[in-house]
C-alpha positions in Angstrom: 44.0 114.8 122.3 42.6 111.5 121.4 44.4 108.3 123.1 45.6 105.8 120.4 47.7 102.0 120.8 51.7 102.9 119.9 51.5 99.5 118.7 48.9 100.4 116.0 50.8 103.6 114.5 54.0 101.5 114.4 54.2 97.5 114.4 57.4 97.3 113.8 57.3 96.2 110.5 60.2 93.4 111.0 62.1 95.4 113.5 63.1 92.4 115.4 66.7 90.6 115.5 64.5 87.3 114.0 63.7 89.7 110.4 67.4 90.7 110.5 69.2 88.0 110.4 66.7 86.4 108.1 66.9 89.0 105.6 71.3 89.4 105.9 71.5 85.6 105.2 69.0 86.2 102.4 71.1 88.7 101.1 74.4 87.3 101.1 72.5 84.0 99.8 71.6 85.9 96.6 74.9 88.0 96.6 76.7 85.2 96.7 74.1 83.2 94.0 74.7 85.8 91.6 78.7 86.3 92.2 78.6 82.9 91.3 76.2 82.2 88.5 78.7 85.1 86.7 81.4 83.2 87.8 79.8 80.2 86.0 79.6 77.8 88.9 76.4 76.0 89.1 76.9 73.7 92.0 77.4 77.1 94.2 74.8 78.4 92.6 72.7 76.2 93.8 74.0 75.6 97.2 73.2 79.6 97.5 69.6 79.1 96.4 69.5 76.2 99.5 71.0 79.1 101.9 68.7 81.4 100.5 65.8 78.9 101.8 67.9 78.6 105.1 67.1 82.2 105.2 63.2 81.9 104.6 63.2 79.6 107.1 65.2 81.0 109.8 62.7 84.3 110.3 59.6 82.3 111.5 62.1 79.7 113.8 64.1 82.5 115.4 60.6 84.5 116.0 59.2 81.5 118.4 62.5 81.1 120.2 61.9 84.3 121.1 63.8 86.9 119.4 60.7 87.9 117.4 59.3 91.4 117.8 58.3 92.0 121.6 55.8 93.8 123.5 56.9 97.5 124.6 
């Protein structure tokens, strides 16, 4: 049987706490957006769209404080 790298059949693909937290933030930013764009509130709208960039933003910070995906 040929040797192969775990790492290379599976990468993890986000499996890290850093991807998430990113992506439940993200979620409840556009739950939230669209709760309240029916709801016909702009200004939360909006403040939803800003926590959905929180979101964006929080995958690539968390990762280099070191709750990124690590090394088996």
């Amino acid at each position: 049987m040929a040797d192969y790298d775990p790492k290379f059949v599976d990468p993890g693909h986000g499996n890290s706490r850093a991807a998430w937290i990113s992506i439940i933030v993200m979620l409840v930013a556009v739950a939230a957006g669209t709760l309240f764009f029916f709801l016909d509130m702009p200004a939360l709208v909006w403040a939803s769209a800003g926590l959905l960039l929180v979101g964006v933003l929080l995958w690539p910070i968390l990762a280099r404080a070191g709750y990124g995906l690590q090394d088996h």
